[in-house]
C-alpha positions as CSV (number, residue, x, y, z in Angstrom):
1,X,-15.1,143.3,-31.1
2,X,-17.9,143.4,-33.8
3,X,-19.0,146.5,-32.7
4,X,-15.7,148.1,-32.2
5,X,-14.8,147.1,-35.8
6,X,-18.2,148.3,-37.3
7,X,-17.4,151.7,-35.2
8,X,-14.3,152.2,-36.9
9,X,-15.9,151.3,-40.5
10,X,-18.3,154.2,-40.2
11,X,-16.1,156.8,-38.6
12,X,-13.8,156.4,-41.2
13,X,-16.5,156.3,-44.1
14,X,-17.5,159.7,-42.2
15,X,-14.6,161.4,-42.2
16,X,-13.9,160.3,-46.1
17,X,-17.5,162.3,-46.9
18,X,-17.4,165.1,-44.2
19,X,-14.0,166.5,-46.0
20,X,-15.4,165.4,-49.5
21,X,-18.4,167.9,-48.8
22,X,-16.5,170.5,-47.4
23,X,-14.6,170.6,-50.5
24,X,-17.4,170.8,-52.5
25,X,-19.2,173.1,-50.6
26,X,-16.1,175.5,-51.0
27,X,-15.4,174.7,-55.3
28,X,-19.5,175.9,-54.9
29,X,-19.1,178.6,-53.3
30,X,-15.5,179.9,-55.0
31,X,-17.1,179.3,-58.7
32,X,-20.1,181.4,-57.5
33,X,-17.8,184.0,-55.9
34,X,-15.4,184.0,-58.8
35,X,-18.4,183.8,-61.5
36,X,-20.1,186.8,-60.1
37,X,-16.7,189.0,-59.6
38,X,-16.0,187.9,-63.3
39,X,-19.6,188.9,-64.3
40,X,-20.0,192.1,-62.0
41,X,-16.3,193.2,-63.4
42,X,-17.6,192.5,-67.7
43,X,-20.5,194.5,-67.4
44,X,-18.2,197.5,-65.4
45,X,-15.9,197.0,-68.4
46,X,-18.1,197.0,-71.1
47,X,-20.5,199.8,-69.6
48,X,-17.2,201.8,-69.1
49,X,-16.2,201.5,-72.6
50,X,-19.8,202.4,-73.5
51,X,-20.6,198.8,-75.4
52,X,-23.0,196.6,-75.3
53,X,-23.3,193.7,-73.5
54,X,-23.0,190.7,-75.1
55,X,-25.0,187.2,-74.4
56,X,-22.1,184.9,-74.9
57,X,-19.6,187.5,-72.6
58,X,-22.7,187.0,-69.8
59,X,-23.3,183.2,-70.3
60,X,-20.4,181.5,-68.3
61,X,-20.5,183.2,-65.6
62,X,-23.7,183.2,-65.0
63,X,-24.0,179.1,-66.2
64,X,-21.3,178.8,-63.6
65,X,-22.9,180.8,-60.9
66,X,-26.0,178.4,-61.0
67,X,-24.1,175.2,-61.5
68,X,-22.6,176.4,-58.1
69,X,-25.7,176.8,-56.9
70,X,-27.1,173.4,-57.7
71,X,-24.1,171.9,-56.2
72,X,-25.2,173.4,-52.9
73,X,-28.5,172.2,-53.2
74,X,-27.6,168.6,-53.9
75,X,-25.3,169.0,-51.1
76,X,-28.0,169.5,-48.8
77,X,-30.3,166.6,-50.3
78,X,-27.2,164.2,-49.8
79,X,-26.5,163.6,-54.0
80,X,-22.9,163.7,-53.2
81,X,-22.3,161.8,-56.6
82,X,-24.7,163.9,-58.5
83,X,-22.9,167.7,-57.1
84,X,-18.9,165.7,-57.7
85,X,-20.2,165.0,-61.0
86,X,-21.6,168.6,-61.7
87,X,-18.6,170.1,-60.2
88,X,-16.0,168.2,-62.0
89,X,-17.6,168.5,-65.5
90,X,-18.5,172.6,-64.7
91,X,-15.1,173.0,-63.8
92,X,-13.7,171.4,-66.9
93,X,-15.7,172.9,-69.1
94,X,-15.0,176.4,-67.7
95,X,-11.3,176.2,-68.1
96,X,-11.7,175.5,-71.9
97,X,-13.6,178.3,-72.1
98,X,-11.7,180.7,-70.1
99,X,-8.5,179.9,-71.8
100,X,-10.6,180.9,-75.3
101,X,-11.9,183.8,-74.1
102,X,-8.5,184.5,-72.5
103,X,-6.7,183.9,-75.8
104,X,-9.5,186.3,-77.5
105,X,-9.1,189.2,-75.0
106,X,-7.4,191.8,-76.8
107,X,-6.6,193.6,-73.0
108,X,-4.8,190.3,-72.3
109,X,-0.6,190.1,-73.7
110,X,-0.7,187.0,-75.9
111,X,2.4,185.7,-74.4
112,X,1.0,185.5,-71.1
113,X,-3.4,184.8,-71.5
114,X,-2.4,181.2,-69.6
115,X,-1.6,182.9,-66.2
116,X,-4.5,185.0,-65.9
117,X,-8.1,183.3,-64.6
118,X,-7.2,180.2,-66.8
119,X,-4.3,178.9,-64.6
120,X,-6.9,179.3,-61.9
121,X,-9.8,177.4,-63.0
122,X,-7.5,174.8,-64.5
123,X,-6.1,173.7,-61.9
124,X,-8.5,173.8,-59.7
125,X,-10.7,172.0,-62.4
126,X,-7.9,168.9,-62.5
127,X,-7.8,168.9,-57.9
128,X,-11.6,168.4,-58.6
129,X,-10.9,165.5,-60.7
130,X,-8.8,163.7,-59.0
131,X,-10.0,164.6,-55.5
132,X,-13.7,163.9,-56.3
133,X,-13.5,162.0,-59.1
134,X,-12.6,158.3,-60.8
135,X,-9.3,157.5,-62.2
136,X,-10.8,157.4,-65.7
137,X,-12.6,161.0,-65.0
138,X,-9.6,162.3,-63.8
139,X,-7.3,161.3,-67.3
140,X,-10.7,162.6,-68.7
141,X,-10.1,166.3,-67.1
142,X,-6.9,166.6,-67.3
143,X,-6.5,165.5,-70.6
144,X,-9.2,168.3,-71.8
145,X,-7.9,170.9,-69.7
146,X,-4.7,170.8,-71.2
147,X,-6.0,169.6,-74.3
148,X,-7.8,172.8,-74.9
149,X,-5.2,175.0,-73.5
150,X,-2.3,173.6,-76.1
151,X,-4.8,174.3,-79.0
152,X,-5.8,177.7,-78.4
153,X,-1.9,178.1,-77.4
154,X,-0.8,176.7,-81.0
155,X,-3.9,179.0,-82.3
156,X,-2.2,182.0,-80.6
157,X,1.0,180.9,-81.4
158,X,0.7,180.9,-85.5
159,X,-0.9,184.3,-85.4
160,X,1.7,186.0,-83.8
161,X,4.6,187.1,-85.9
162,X,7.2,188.1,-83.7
163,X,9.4,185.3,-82.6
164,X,10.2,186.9,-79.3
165,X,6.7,186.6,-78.2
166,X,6.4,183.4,-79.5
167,X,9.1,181.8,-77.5
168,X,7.9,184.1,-74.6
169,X,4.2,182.2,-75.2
170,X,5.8,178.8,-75.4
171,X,8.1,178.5,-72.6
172,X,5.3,180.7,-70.4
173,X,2.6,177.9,-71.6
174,X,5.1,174.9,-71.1
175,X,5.6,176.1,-67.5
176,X,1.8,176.4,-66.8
177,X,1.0,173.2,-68.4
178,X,4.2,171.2,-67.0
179,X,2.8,172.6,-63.4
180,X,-0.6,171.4,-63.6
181,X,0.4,168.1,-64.6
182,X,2.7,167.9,-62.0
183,X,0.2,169.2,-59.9
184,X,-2.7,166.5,-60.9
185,X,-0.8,163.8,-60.8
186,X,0.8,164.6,-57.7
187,X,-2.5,164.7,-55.8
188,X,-4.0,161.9,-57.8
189,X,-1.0,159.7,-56.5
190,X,-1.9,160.8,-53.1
191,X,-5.8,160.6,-53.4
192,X,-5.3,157.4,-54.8
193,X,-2.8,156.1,-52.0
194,X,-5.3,157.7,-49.4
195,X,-8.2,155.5,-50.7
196,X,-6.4,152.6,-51.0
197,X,-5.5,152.7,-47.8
198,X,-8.9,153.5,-46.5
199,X,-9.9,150.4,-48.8
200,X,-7.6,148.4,-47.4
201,X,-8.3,149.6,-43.5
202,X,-12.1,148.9,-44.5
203,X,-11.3,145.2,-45.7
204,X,-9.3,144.7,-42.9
205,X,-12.1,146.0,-40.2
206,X,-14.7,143.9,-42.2
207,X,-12.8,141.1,-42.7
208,X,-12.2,141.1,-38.3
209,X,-15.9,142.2,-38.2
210,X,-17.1,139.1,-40.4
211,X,-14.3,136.7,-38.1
212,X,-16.0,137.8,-35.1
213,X,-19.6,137.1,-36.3
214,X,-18.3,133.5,-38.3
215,X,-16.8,132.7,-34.5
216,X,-20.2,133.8,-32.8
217,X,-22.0,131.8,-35.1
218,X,-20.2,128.3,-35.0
219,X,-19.6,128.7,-31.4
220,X,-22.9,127.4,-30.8
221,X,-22.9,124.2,-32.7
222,X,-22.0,121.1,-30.3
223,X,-22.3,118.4,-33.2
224,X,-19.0,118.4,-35.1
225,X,-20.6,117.1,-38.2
226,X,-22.5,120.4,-38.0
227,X,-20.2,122.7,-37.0
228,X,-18.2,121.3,-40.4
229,X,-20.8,122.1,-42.9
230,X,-22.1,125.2,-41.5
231,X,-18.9,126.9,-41.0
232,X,-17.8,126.9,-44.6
233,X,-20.6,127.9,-45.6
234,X,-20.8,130.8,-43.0
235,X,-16.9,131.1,-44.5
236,X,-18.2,131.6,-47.9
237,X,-21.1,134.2,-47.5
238,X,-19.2,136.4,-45.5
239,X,-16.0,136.8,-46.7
240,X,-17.1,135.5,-50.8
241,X,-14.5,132.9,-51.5
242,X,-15.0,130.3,-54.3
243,X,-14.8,127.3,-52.2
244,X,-14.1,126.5,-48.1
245,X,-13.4,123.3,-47.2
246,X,-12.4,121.7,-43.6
247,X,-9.9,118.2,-43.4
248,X,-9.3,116.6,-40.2
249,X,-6.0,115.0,-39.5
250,X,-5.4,111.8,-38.8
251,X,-1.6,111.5,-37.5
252,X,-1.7,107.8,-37.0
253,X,-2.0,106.8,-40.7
254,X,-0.8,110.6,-42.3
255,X,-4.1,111.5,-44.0
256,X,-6.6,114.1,-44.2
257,X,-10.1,113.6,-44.2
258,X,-12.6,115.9,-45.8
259,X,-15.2,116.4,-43.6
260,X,-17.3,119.5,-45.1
261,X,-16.9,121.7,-48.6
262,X,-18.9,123.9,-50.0
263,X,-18.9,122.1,-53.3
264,X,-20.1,118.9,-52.3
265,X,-20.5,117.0,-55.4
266,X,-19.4,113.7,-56.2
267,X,-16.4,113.9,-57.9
268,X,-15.4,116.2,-55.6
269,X,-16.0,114.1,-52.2
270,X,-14.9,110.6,-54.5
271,X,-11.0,112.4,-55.1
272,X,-11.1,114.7,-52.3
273,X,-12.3,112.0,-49.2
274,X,-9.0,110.8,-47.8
275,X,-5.8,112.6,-49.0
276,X,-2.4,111.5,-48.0
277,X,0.3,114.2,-46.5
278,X,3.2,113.4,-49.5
279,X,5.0,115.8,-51.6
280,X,2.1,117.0,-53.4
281,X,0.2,117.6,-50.7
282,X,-0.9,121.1,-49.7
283,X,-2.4,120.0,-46.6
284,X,0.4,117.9,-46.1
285,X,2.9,120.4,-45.4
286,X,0.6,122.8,-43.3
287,X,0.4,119.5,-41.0
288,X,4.2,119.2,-40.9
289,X,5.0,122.8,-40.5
290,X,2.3,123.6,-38.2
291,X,2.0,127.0,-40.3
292,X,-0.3,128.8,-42.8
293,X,0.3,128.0,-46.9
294,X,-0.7,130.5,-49.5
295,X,-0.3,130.1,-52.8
296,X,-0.7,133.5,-54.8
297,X,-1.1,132.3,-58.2
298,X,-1.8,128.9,-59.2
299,X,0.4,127.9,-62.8
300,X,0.6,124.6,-64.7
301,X,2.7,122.9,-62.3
302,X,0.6,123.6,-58.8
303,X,-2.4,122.5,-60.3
304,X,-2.0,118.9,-59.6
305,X,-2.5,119.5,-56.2
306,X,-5.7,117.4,-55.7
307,X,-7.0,119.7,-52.7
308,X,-7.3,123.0,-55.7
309,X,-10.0,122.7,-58.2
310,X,-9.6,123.6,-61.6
311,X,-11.4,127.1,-61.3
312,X,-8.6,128.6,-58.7
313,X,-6.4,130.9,-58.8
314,X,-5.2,131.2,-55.4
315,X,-5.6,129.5,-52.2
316,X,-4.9,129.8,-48.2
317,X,-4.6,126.9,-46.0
318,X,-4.2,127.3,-42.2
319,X,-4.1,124.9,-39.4
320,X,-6.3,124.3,-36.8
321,X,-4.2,123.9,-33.5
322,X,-5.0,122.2,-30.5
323,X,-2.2,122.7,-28.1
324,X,0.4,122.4,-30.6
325,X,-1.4,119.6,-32.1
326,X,-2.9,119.6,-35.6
327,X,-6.3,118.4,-35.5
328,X,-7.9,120.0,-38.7
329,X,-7.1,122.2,-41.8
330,X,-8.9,125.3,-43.1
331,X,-8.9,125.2,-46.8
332,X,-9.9,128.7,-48.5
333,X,-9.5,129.2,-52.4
334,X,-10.5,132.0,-54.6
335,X,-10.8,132.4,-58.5
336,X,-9.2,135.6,-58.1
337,X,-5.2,136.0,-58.1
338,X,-3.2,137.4,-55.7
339,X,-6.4,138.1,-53.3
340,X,-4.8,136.8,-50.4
341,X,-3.3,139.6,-48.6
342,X,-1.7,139.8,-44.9
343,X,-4.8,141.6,-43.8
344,X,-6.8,138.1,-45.4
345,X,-4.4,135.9,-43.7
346,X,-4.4,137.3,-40.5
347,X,-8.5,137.3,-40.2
348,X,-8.3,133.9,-41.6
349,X,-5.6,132.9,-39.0
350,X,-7.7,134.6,-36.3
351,X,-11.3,132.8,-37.7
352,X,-9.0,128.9,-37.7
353,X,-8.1,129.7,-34.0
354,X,-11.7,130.4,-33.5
355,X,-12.6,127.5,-35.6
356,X,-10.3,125.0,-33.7
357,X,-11.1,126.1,-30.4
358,X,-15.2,125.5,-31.5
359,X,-14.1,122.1,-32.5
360,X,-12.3,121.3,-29.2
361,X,-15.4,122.1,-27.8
362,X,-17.6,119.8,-29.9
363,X,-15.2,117.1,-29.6
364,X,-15.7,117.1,-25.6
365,X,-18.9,117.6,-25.8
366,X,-19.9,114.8,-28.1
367,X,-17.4,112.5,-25.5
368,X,-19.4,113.8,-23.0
369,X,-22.7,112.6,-24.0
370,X,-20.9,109.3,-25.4
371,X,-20.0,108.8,-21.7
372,X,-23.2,110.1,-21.0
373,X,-24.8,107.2,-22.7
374,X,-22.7,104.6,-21.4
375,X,-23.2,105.5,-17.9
376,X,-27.2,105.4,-19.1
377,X,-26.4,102.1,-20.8
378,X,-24.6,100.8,-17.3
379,X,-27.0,102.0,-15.1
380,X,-29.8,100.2,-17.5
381,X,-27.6,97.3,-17.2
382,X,-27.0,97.9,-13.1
383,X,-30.9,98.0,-12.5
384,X,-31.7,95.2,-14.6
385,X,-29.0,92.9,-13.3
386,X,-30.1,94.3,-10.0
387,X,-33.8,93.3,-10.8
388,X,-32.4,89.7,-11.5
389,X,-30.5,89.9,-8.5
390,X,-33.5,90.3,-6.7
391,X,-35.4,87.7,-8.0
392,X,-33.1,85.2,-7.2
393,X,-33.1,86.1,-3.9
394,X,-36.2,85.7,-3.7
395,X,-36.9,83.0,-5.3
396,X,-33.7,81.1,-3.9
397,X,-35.2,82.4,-0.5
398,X,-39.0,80.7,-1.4
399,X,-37.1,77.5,-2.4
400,X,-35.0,77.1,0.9
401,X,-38.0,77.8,2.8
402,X,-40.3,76.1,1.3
403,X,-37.9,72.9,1.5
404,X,-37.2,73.6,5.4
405,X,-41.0,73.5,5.5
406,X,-41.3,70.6,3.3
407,X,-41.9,67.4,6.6
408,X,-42.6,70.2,9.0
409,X,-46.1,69.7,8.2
410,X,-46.8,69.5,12.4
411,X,-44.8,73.0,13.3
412,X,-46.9,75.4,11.3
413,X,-45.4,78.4,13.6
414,X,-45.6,79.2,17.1
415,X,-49.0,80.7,19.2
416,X,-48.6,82.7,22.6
417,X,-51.8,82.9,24.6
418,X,-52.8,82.6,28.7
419,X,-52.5,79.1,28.2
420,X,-48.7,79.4,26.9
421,X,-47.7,78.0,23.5
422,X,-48.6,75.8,21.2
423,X,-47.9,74.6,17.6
424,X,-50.8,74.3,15.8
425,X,-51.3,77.8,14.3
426,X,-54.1,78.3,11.5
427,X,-54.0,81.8,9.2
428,X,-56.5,84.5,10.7
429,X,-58.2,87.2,8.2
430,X,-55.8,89.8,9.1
431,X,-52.5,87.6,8.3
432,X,-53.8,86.6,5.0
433,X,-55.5,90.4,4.2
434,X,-51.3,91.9,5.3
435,X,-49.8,89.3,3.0
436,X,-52.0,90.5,0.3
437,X,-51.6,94.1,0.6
438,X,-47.5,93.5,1.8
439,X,-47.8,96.3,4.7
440,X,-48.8,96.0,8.2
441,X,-53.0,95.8,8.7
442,X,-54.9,96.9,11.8
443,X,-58.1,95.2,12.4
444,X,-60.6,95.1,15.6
445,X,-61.2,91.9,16.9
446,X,-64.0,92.3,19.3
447,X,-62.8,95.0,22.6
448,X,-59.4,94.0,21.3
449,X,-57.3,95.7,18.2
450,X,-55.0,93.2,16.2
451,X,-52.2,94.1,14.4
452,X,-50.8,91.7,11.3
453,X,-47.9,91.9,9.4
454,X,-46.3,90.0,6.9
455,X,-42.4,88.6,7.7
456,X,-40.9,89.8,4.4
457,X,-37.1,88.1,3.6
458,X,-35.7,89.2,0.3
459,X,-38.9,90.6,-1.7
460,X,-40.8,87.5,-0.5
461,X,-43.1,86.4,2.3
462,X,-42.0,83.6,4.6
463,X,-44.9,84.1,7.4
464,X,-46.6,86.5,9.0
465,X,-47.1,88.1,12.5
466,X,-50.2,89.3,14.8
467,X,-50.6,90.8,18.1
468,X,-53.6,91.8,19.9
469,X,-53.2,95.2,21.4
470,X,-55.7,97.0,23.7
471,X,-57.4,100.5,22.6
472,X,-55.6,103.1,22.4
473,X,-55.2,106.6,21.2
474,X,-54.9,107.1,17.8
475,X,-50.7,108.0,18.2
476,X,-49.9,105.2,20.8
477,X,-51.5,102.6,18.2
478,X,-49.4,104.2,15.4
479,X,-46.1,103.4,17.5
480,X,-47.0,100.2,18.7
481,X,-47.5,99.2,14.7
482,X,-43.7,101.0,14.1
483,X,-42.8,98.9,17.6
484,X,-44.2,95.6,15.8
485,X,-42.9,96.0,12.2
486,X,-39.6,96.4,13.3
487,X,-39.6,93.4,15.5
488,X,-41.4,91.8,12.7
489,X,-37.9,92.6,9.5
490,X,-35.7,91.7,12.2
491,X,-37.7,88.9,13.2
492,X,-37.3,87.7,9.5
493,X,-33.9,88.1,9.2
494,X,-33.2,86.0,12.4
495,X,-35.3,83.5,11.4
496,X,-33.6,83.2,8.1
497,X,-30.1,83.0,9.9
498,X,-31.5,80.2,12.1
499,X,-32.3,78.2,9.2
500,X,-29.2,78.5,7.6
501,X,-27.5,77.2,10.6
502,X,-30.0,73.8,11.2
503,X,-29.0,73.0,7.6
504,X,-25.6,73.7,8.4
505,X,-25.6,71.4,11.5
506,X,-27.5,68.9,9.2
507,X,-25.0,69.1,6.4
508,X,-22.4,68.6,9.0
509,X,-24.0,65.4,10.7
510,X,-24.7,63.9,7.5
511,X,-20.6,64.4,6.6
512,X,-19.7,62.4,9.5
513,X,-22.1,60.0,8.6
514,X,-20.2,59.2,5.3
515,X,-16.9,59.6,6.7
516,X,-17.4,56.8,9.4
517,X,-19.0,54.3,6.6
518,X,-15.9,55.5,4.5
519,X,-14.0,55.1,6.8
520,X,-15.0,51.2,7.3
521,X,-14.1,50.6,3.3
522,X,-9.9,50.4,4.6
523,X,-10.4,47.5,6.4
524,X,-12.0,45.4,3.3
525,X,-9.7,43.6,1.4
526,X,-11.8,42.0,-1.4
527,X,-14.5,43.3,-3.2
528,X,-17.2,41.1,-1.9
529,X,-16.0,42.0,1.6
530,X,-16.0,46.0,0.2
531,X,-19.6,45.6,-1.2
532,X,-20.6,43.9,1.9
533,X,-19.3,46.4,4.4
534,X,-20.9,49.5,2.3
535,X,-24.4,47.5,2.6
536,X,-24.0,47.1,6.4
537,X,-22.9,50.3,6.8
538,X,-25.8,52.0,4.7
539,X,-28.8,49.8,6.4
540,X,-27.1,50.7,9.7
541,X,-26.9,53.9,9.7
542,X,-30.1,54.5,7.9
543,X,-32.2,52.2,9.5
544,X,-33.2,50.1,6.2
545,X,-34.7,46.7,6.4
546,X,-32.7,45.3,2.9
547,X,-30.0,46.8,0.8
548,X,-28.5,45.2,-2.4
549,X,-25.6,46.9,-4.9
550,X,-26.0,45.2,-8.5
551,X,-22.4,44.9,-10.5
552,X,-22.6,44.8,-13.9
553,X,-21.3,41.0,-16.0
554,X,-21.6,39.5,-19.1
555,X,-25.5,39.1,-19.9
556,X,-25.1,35.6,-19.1
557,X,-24.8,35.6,-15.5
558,X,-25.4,38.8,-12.9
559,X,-24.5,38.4,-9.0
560,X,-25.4,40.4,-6.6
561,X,-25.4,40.3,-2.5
562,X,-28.3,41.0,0.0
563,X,-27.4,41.8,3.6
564,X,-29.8,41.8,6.3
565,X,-29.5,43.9,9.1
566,X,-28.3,42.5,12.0
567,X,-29.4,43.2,15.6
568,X,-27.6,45.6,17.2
569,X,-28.2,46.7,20.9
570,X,-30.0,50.0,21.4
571,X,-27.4,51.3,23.6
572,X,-24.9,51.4,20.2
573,X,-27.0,53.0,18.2
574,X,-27.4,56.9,17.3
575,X,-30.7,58.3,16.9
576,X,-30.8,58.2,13.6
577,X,-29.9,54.4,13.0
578,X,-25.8,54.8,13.0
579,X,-24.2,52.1,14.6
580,X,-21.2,52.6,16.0
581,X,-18.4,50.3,15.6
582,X,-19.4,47.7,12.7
583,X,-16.5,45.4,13.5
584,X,-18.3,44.3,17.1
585,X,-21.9,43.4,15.2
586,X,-22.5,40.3,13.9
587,X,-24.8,40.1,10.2
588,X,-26.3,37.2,8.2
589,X,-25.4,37.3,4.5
590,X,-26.7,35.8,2.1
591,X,-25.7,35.6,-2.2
592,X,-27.9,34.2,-4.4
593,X,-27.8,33.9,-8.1
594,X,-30.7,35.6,-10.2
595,X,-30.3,35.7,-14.0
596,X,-32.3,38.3,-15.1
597,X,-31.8,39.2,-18.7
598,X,-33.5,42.4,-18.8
599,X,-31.1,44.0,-16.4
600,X,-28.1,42.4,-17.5
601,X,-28.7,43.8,-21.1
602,X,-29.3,46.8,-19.6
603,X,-26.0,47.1,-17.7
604,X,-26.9,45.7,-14.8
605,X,-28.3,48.6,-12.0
606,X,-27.5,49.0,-8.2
């Protein structure tokens, strides 16, 4: 697009000077072609007549003839202003002269000197002007031109003293006159539409040029913060505004938020920050209507709109769309009236679509690398908690094995050998050396090879393993070390799962344990009798010699009740001490009444 636009720029700036130096070319070459006729037919004339040539007969033609000249020259060195200047001024100053020369040619009928050479070089002397030169140069021309043909007409005019030719000369000279006016003005009008068109065709094309390079530029900003600032200020050097600013729009509590200007001082962000969307509003009603807002002129009444500053004249404000949703405003203002034209609004419309679509853009990316972060965060989180996890396990994994262990001092593992199995097994060298380095270690044991590896449950080492292999070749001993550590995790596993369900079976005896001596407490019926048949039931079943439960009294007096275990017959009791059925079993009890201050201040302890 920007280099379709530029294209179209210079092609039309090229044709503009190819047909402006053709036209100059040909006034050249006509004033030297009519300057040396002119001159060739004088000195016939005068050499004719048998007079002598005089230097101010020979002087504007020839002047004329090497002003042409120049003009060609310039031409070629590419002084186009310099050669429009010569030829407008050359021109000019040649029709005042022809017309006086004209007016003193005696050949010439007074009544009719101003159709002759003068009607020629004045009018082409006024399409100079207002082909190839400025507005002010062409009022200039014309205005000498004519000028100096209505003097030397009036001159003319009182000399002669017939009033036939006199109106003869006037209404001949007020024809001429009235034509070139019409004339000059006619092609000014049309020169002057012609460029403002090509103005206007040039604003337009570097207005679309200067959208598509503002829309190159912000497209690659991801921060929106960034893409704010440097867009109005991209806004402002490429198109010249006074001030670019950018609101967001906050449709939840009605209010725009300005989020980058390009006159960021601190009045201006203190009464500018948040505005609401109410009648005085500017921004407020491009959010409502969803629709561009121009104001052409700013008066007394517009300028208490608070998004204007004081210095503007006129202002464009268009929304930034997100499918059919207003998510920002572009603010433009100028200190120049009126400069706002539908070839400004439509570029600006065109950049705010650009500018909107950026900011969609930045808004996803910046969620993006917000969830981005938070998946970082989580998975920071995930591998920590993960980390703890682990270290739980393994330490809950030490703890349970290291209480299974705990009265297992006997059964320290298991030992395979000719002689069968056995117990009693110490830690070798190559146990201890695999539980240190955590991986499998291969060792030679006289003609023998042994291979240790630690039993690893959960990140921690509950035991370790060793077989003696015989030589072998270097790939055979490789898989029977694969063959041995995989034995050896599920070994570890298994062993684990074998644990869990001895303390299981433990947990369960131990329930039924409790639930028979519970079970005993229904048929009590006094609390003596209650007390009594929980200590029978505890020395039974746990083989204790004496048992006593302590109730707490007044500190004057404490009771308590000893039970000794009675005999019971082998054949009705479990092997841990249970007896069953405590009704059938005769006991001795005895109650005897120690004071003891101490406890009894204490509360009295069982």
């Amino acid at each position: 697009m920007m280099m379709r636009n530029s294209n179209a720029i210079g092609h039309t700036d090229y044709l503009l000077v190819r047909l402006q130096n053709i036209y100059m070319r040909m006034m050249a070459v006509a004033i030297i072609g009519m300057s040396g006729v002119g001159l060739v037919a004088q000195i016939v004339v005068v050499t004719s007549r048998g007079d002598t040539l005089s230097f101010t007969s020979l002087a504007p033609p020839v002047v004329l003839m090497l002003l042409g000249g120049m003009v060609l020259l310039f031409i070629e060195q590419r002084r186009l202003n310099l050669s429009a200047r010569i030829l407008i001024y050359s021109t000019v100053v040649a029709s005042a002269v022809t017309v006086y020369l004209a007016s003193q040619n005696p050949n010439i009928l007074q009544g009719t000197f101003l159709a002759g050479s003068y009607l020629v070089i004045g009018t082409l002397a006024i399409i100079t002007a207002a082909v190839l030169g400025t507005r002010f140069e062409h009022y200039i021309s014309i205005g000498i031109v004519l000028g100096s043909a209505i003097l030397v007409v009036i001159d003319v005019y009182q000399g002669l003293g017939n009033p036939v030719v006199q109106r003869s000369l006037v209404s001949s000279s007020f024809i001429i006159i009235l034509t070139q006016v019409l004339v000059g003005g006619s092609l000014r009008f049309f020169v002057g539409a012609m460029q403002e068109t090509h103005q206007s065709t040039r604003r337009a094309n570097q207005l679309l040029e200067a959208s598509a390079m503002v829309g190159q530029s912000i497209a690659q900003y991801l921060n929106a913060d960034e893409l704010y600032q440097q867009t109005v200020d991209i806004i402002r050097e490429r198109f010249g505004y006074s001030q670019v600013q950018i609101y967001t729009v906050d449709e939840a509590t009605l209010q725009g938020e300005l989020r980058a200007t390009t006159q960021p001082s601190a009045d201006t962000l203190t009464a500018q920050q948040r505005l609401s969307f109410n009648a005085q509003s500017l921004i407020g009603r491009v959010a409502r209507l969803h629709d561009t807002v121009t104001v052409e002129q700013t008066d007394s009444s517009e300028m208490r709109y608070a998004e204007l500053s004081p210095t503007t004249r006129s202002a464009f404000m268009a929304p930034l769309l997100d499918n059919n949703r207003v998510i920002g405003i572009l603010d433009v203002q100028s200190t120049q009236t009126g400069i706002f034209s539908q070839v400004e609004q439509q570029a600006l419309k065109v950049l705010a679509s650009q500018l909107a679509t950026a900011i969609r853009n930045a808004l996803l990316f910046e969620q993006q690398q917000h969830s981005v972060l938070e998946n970082q965060h989580l998975l920071a989180e995930s591998e920590t908690s993960l980390v703890e996890i682990r270290r739980l396990n393994s330490t809950l994994t030490r703890e349970a094995w290291e209480k299974y262990m705990l009265g297992r001092e006997k059964f320290t593992g298991i030992h395979l050998s000719e002689a069968g199995f056995k117990t009693k097994v110490e830690w070798t060298d190559a146990m201890i050396e695999s539980v240190k380095e955590q991986q499998p270690v291969v060792k030679k044991r006289g003609q023998q090879r042994v291979v240790a590896m630690p039993l690893l449950l959960r990140g921690e080492t509950i035991g370790a393993i060793e077989v003696e292999i015989p030589p072998s070749e270097a790939d055979i001993e490789l898989e029977l070390v694969d063959i041995i550590e995989g034995v050896g995790q599920r070994l570890a596993v298994s062993l684990d799962n074998a644990r869990l369900f001895e303390e299981i079976q433990e947990a369960s005896f131990n329930e039924q344990i409790i639930s028979g001596i519970v079970t005993d407490f229904q048929s009590a019926d006094t609390v003596e009798s209650l007390l009594k048949t929980a200590l029978e039931g505890l020395s039974s079943s746990l083989g204790a010699k004496s048992a006593t439960i302590r109730m707490k009294q007044n500190p004057t007096a404490s009771h308590y009740a000893i039970v000794q275990p009675a005999t019971v017959s082998n054949d009705k009791v479990t092997q841990n001490g249970h007896a069953n059925g405590h009704k059938g079993n005769t006991a001795s009890h005895s109650a005897t009444s120690q004071p003891s201050d101490a406890n009894d201040r204490d509360g009295g302890t069982a």
